[in-house]
C-alpha positions in Angstrom: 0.0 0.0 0.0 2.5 2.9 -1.1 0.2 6.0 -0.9 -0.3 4.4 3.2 2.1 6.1 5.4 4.0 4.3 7.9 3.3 5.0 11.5 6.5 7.1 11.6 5.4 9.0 8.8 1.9 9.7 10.2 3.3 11.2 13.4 4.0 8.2 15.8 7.5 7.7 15.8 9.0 4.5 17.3 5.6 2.4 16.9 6.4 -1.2 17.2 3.8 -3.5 16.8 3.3 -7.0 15.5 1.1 -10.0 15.6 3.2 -13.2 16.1 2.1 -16.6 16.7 3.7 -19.5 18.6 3.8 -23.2 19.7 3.9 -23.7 23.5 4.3 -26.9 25.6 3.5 -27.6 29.1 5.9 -26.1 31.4 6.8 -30.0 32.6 7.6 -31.7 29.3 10.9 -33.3 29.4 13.7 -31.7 27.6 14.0 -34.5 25.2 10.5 -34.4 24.2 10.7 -30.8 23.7 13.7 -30.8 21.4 12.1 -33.3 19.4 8.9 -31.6 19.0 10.8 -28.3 18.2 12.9 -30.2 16.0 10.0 -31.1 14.1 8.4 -28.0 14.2 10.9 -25.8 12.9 11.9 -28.4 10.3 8.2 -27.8 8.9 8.3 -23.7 9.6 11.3 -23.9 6.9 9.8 -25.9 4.6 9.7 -24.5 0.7 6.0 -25.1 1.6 5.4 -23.3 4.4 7.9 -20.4 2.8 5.6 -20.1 0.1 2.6 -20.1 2.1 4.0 -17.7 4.3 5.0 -15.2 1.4 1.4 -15.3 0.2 0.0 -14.2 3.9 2.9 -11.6 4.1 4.1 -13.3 7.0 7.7 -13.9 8.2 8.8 -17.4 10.0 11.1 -16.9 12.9 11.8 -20.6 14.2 13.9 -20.2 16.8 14.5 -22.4 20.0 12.9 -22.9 23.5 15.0 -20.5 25.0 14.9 -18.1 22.2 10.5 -17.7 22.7 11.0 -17.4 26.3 13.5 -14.2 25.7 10.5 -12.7 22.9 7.8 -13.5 25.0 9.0 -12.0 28.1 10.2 -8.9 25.9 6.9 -8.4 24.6 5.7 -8.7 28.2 7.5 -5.9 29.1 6.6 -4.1 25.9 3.0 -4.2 27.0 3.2 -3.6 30.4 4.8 -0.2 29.8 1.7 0.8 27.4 -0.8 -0.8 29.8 0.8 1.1 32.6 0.7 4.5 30.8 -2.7 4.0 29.4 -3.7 3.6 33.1 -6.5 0.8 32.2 -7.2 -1.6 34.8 -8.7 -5.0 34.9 -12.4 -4.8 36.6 
């Protein structure tokens, strides 16, 4: 959409947001289980399959590790928390 500004060019500068989705596990699954299901996983997220589809959504794969979610989830955490907090909405 070229004639669409950006959020930068519309007068929010710094504007940072994204849908993502992820795969999550139970918190006590064995590591080998994990590694094998992640193994799996990403194996299928870089297929040419799954490339094309996601180049027809516009989408971008980011398979990554265990570890590697738990860093983006609790940075997006944070992310939120600041806007929640200066929003100053509460939860009834």
């Amino acid at each position: 959409m070229p004639d669409v500004p950006t959020m930068s060019e519309a007068g929010v500068p710094g504007f940072d947001i994204s849908t993502w989705y992820a795969f999550f596990a139970p918190a006590n699954m064995d590591k080998a289980t994990l590694e094998k299901l992640n193994a799996a996983l990403v194996k299928a997220i870089k297929s040419d399959s799954m490339k094309v589809r996601f180049d027809q959504m516009g989408a971008v794969e980011k398979a990554g590790t265990p570890e590697q979610l738990d860093e983006f989830v609790k940075s997006e955490l944070a992310k939120y928390k600041k806007i929640v907090d200066a929003s100053g909405a509460k939860v009834d």
